[in-house]
Jmol script that loads the backbone (N, CA, C; Angstrom):
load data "model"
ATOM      1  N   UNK A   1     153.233  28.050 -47.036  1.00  0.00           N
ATOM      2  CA  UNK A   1     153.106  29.491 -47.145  1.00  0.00           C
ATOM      3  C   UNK A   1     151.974  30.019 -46.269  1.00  0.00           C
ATOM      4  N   UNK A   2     150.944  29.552 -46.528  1.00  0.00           N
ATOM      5  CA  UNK A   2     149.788  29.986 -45.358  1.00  0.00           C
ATOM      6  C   UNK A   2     150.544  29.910 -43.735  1.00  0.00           C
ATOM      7  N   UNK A   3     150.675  29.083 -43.262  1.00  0.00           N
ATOM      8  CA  UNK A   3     151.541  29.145 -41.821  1.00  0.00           C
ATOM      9  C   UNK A   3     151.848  30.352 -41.954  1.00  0.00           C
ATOM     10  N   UNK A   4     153.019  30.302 -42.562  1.00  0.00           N
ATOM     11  CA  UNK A   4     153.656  31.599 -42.341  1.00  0.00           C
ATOM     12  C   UNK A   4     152.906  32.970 -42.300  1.00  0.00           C
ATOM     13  N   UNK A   5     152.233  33.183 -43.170  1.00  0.00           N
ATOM     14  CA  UNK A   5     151.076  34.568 -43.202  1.00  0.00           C
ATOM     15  C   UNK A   5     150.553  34.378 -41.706  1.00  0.00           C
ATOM     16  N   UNK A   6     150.156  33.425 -41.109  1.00  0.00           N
ATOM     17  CA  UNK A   6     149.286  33.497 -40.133  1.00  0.00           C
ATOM     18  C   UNK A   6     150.061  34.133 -38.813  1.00  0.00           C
ATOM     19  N   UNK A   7     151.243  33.742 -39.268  1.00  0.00           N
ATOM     20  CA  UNK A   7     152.159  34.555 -37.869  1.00  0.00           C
ATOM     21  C   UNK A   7     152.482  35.635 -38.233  1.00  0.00           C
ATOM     22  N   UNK A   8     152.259  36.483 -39.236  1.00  0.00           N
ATOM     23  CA  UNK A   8     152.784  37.631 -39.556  1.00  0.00           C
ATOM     24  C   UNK A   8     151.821  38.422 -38.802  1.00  0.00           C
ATOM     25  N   UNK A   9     152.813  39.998 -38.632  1.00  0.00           N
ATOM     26  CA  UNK A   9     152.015  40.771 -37.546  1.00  0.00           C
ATOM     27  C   UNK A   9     150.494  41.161 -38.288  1.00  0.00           C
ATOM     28  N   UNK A  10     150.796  41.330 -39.413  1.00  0.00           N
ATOM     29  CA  UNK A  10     149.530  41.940 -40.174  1.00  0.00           C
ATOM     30  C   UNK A  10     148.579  41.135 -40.195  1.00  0.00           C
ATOM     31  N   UNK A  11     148.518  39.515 -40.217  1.00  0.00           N
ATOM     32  CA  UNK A  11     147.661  38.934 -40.048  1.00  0.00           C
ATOM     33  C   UNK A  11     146.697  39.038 -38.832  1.00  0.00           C
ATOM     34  N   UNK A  12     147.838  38.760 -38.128  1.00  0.00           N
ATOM     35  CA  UNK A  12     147.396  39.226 -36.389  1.00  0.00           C
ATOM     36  C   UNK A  12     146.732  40.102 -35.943  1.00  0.00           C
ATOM     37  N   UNK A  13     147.091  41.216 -36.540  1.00  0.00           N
ATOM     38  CA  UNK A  13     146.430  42.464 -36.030  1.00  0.00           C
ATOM     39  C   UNK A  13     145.228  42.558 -37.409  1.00  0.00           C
ATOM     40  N   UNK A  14     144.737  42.529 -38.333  1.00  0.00           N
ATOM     41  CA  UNK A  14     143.510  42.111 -38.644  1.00  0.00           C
ATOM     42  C   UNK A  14     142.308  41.612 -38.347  1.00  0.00           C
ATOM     43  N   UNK A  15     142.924  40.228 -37.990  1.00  0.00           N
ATOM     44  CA  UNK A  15     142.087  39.024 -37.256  1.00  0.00           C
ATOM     45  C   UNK A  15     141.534  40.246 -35.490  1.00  0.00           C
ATOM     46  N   UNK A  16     142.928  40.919 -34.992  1.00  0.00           N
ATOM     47  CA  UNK A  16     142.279  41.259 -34.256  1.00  0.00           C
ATOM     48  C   UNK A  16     141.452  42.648 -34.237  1.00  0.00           C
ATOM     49  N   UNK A  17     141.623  43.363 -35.356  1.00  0.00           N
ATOM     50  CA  UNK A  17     140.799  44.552 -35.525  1.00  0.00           C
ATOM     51  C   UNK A  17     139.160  43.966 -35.574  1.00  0.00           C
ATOM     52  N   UNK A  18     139.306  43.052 -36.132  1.00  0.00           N
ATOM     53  CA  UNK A  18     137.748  42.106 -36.401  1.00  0.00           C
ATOM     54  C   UNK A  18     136.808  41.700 -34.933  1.00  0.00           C
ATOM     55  N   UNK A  19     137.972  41.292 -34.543  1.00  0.00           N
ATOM     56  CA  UNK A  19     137.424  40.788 -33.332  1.00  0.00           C
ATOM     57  C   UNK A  19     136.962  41.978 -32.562  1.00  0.00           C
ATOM     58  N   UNK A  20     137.641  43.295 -32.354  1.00  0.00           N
ATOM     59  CA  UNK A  20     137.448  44.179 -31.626  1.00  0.00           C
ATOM     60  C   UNK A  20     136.323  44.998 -32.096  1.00  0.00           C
ATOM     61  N   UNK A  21     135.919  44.949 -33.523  1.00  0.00           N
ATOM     62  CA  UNK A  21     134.932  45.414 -34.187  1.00  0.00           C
ATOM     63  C   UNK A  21     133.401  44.840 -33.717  1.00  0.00           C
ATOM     64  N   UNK A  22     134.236  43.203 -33.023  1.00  0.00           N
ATOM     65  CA  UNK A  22     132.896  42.268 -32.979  1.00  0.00           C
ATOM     66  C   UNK A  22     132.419  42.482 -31.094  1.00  0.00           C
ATOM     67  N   UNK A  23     133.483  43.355 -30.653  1.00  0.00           N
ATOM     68  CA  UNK A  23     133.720  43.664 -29.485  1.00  0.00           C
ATOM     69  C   UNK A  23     132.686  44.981 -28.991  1.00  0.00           C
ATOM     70  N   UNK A  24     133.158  45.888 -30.076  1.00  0.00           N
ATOM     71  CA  UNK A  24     131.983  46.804 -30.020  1.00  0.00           C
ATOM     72  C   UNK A  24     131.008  47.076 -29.977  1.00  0.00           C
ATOM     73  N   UNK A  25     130.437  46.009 -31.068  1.00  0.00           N
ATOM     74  CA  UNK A  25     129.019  46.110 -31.531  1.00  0.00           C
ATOM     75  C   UNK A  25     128.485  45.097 -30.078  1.00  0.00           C
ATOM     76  N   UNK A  26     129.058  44.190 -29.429  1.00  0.00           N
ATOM     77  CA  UNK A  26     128.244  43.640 -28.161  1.00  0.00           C
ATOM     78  C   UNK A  26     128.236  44.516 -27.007  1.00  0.00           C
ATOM     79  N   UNK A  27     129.228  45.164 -27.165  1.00  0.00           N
ATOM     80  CA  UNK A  27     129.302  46.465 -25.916  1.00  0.00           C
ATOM     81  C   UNK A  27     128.084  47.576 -26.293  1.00  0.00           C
ATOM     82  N   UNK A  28     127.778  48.473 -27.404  1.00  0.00           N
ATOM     83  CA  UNK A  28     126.526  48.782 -27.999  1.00  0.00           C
ATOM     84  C   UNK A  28     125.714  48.153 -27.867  1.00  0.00           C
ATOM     85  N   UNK A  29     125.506  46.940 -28.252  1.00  0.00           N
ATOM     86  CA  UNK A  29     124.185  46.549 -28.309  1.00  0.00           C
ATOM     87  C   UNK A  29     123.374  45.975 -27.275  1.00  0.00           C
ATOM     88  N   UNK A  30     124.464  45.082 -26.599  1.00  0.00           N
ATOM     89  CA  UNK A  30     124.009  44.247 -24.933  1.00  0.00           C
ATOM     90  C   UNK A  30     124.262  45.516 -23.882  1.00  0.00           C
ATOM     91  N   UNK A  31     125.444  46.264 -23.615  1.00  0.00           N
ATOM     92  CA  UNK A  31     125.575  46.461 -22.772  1.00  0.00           C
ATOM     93  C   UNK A  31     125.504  48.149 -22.467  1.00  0.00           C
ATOM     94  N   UNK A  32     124.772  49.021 -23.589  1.00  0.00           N
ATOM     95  CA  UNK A  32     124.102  50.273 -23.617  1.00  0.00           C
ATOM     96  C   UNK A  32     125.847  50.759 -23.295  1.00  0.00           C
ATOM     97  N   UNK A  33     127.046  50.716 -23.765  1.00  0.00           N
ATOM     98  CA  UNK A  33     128.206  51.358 -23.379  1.00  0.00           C
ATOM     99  C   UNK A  33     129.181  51.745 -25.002  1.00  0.00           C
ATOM    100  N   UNK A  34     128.772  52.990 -24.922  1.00  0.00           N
ATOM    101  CA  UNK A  34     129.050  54.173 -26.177  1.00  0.00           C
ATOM    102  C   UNK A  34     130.283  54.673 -26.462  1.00  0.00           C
ATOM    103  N   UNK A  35     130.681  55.283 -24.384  1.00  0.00           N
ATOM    104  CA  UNK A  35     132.123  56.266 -24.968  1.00  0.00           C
ATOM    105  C   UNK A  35     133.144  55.189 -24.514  1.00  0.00           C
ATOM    106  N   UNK A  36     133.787  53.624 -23.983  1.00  0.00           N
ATOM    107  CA  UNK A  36     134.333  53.328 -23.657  1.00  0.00           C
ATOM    108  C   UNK A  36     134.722  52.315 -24.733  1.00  0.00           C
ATOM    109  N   UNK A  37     133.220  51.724 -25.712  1.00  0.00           N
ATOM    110  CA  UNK A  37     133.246  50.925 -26.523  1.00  0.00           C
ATOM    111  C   UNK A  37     134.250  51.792 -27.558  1.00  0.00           C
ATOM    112  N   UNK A  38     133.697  53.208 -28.187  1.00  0.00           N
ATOM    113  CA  UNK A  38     133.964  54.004 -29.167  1.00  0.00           C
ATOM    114  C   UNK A  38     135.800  54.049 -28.874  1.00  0.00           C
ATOM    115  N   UNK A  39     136.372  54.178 -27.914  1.00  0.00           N
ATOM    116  CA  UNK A  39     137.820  54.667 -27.704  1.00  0.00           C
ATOM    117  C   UNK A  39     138.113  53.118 -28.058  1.00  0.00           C
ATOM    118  N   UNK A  40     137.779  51.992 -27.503  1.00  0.00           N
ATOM    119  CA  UNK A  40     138.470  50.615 -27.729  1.00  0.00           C
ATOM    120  C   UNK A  40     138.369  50.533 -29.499  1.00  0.00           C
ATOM    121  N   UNK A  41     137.362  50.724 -29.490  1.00  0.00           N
ATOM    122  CA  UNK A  41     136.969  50.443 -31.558  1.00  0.00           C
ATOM    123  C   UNK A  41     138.251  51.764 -32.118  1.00  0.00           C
ATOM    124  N   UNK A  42     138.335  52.550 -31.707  1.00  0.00           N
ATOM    125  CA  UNK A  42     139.488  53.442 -32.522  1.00  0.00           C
ATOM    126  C   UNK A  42     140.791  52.842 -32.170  1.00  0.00           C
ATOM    127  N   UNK A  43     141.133  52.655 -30.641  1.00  0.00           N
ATOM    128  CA  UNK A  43     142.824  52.278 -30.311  1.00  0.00           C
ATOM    129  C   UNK A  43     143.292  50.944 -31.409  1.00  0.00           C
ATOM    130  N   UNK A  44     141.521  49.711 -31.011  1.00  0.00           N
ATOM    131  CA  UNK A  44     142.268  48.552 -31.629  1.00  0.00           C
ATOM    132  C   UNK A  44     142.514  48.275 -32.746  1.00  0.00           C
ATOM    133  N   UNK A  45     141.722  49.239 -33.581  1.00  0.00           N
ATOM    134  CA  UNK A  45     141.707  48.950 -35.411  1.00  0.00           C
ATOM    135  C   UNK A  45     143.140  50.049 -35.633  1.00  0.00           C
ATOM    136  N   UNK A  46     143.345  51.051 -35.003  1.00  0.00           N
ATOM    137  CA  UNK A  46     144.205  51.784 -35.283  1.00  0.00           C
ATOM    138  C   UNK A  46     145.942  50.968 -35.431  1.00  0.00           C
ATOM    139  N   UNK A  47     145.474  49.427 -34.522  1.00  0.00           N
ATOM    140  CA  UNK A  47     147.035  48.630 -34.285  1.00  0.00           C
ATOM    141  C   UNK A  47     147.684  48.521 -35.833  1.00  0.00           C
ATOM    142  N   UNK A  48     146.660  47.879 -36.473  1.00  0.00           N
ATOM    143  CA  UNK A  48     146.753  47.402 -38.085  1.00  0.00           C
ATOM    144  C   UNK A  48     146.780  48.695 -38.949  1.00  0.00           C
ATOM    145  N   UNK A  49     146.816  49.449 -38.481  1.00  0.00           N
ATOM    146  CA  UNK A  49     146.729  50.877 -39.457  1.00  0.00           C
ATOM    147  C   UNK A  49     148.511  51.346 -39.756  1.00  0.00           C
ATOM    148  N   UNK A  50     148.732  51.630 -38.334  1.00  0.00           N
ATOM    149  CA  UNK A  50     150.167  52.228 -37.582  1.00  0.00           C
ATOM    150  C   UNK A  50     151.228  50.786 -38.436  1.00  0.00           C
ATOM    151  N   UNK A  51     150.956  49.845 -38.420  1.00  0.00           N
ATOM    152  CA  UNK A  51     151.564  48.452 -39.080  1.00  0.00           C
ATOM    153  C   UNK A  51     151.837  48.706 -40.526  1.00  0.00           C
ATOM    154  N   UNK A  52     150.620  49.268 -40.871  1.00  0.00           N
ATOM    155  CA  UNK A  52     150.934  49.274 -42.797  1.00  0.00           C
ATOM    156  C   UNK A  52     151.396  50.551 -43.166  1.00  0.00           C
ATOM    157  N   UNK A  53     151.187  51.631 -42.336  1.00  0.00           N
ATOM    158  CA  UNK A  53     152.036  52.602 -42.752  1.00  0.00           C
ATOM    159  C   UNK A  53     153.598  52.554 -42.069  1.00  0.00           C
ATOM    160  N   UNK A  54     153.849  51.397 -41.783  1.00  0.00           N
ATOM    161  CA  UNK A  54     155.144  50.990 -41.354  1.00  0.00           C
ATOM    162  C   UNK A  54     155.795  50.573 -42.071  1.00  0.00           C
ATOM    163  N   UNK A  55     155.453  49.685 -42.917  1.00  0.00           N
ATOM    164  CA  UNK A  55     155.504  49.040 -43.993  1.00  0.00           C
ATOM    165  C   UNK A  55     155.779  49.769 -45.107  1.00  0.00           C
ATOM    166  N   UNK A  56     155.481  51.344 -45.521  1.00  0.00           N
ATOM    167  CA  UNK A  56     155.789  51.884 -46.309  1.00  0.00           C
ATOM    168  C   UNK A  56     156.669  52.971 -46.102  1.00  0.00           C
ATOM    169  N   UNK A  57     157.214  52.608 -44.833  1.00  0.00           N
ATOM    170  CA  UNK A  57     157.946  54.149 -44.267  1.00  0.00           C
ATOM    171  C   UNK A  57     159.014  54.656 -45.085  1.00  0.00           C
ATOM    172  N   UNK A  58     159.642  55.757 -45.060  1.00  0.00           N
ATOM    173  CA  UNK A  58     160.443  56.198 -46.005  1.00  0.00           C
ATOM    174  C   UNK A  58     162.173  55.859 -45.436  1.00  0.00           C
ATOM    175  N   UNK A  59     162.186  55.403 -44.020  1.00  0.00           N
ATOM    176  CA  UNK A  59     163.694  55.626 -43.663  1.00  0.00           C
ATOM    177  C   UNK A  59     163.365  54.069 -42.434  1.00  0.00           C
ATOM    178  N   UNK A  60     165.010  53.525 -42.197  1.00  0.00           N
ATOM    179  CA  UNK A  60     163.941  52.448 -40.929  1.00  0.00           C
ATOM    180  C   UNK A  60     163.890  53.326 -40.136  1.00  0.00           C
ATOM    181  N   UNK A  61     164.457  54.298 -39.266  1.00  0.00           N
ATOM    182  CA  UNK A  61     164.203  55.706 -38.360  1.00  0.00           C
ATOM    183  C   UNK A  61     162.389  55.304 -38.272  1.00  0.00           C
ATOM    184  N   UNK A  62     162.171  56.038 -39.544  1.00  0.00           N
ATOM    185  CA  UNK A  62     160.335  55.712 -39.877  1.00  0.00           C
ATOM    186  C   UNK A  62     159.528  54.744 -39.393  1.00  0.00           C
ATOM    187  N   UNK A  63     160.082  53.748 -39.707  1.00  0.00           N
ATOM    188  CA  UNK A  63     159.583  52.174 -39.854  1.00  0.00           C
ATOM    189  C   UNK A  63     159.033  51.896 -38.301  1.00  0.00           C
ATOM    190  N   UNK A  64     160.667  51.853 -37.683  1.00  0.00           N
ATOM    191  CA  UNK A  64     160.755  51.950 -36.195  1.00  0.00           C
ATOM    192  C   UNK A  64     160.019  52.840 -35.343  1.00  0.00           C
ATOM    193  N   UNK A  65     159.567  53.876 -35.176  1.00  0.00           N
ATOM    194  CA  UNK A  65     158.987  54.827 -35.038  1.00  0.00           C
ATOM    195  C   UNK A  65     157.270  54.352 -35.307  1.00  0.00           C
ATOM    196  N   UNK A  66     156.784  53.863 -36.074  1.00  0.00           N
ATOM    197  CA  UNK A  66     155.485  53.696 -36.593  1.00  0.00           C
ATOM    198  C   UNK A  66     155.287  52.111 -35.958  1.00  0.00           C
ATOM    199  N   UNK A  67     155.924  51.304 -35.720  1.00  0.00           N
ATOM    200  CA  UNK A  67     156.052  50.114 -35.145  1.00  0.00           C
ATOM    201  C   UNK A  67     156.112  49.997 -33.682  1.00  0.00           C
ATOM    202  N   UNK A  68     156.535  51.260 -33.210  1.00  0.00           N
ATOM    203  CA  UNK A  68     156.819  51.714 -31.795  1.00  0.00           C
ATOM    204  C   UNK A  68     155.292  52.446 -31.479  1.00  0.00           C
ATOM    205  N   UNK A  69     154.505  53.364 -32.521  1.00  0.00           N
ATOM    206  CA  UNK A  69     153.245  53.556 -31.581  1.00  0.00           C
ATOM    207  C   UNK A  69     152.449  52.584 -32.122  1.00  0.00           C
ATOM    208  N   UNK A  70     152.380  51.830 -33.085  1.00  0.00           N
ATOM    209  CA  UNK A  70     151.497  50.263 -33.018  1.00  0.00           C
ATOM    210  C   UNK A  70     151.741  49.925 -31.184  1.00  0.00           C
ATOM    211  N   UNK A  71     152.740  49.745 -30.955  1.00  0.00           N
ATOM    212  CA  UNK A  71     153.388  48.583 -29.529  1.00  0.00           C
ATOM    213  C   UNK A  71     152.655  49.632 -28.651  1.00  0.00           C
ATOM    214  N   UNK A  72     152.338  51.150 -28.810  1.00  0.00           N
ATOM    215  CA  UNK A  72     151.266  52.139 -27.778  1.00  0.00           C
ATOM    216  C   UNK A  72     150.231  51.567 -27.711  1.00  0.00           C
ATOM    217  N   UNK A  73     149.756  51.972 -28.998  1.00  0.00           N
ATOM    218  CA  UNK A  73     148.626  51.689 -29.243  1.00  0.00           C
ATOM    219  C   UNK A  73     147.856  49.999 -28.782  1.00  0.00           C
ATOM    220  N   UNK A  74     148.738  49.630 -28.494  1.00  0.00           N
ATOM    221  CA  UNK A  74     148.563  47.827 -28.055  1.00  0.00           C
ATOM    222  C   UNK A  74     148.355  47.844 -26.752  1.00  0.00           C
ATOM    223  N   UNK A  75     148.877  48.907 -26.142  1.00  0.00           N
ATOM    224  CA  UNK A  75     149.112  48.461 -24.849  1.00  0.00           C
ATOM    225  C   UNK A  75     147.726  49.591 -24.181  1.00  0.00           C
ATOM    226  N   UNK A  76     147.398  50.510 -25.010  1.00  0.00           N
ATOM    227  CA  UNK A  76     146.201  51.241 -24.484  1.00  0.00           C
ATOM    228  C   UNK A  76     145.281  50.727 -24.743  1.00  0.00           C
ATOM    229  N   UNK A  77     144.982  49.914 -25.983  1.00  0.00           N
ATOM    230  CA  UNK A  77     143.810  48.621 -26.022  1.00  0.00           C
ATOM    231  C   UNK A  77     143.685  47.910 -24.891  1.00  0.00           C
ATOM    232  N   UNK A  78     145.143  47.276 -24.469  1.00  0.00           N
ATOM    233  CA  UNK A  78     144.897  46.601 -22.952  1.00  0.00           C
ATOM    234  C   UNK A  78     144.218  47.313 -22.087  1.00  0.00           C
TER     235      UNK A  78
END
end "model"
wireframe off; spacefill off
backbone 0.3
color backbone group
């Protein structure tokens, strides 16, 4: 059962909201960079956000739709 959680998207995108959190604070702190850090810390935590309100969508229309700007939101982190 663990395996499996670990490939799930939600895991994924957790692990990586964390990381991007851990991303920030070295961009702040080493590298004096505020407004470029601040937009990465909103796009990447926002991946796992757009995911769980996917998860509760009311129609798949919904689902699909909320899963589709996660896959934005992924690609403007890049």
């Amino acid at each position: 059962m663990r395996v499996q959680l670990e490939n799930t998207a939600k895991y994924k995108s957790k692990k990586f909201a964390v990381r991007i959190v851990n991303l920030y604070k070295h961009l702040c702190n080493e590298k004096n960079e505020y407004i470029l850090s601040k937009q990465i810390l909103r796009s990447g935590t926002s991946i796992g956000a757009n995911l769980a309100e996917a998860e509760c969508a009311s129609s798949k229309k919904d689902f699909l739709n909320k899963v589709y700007i996660a896959l934005k939101v992924c690609a403007e982190t890049d």
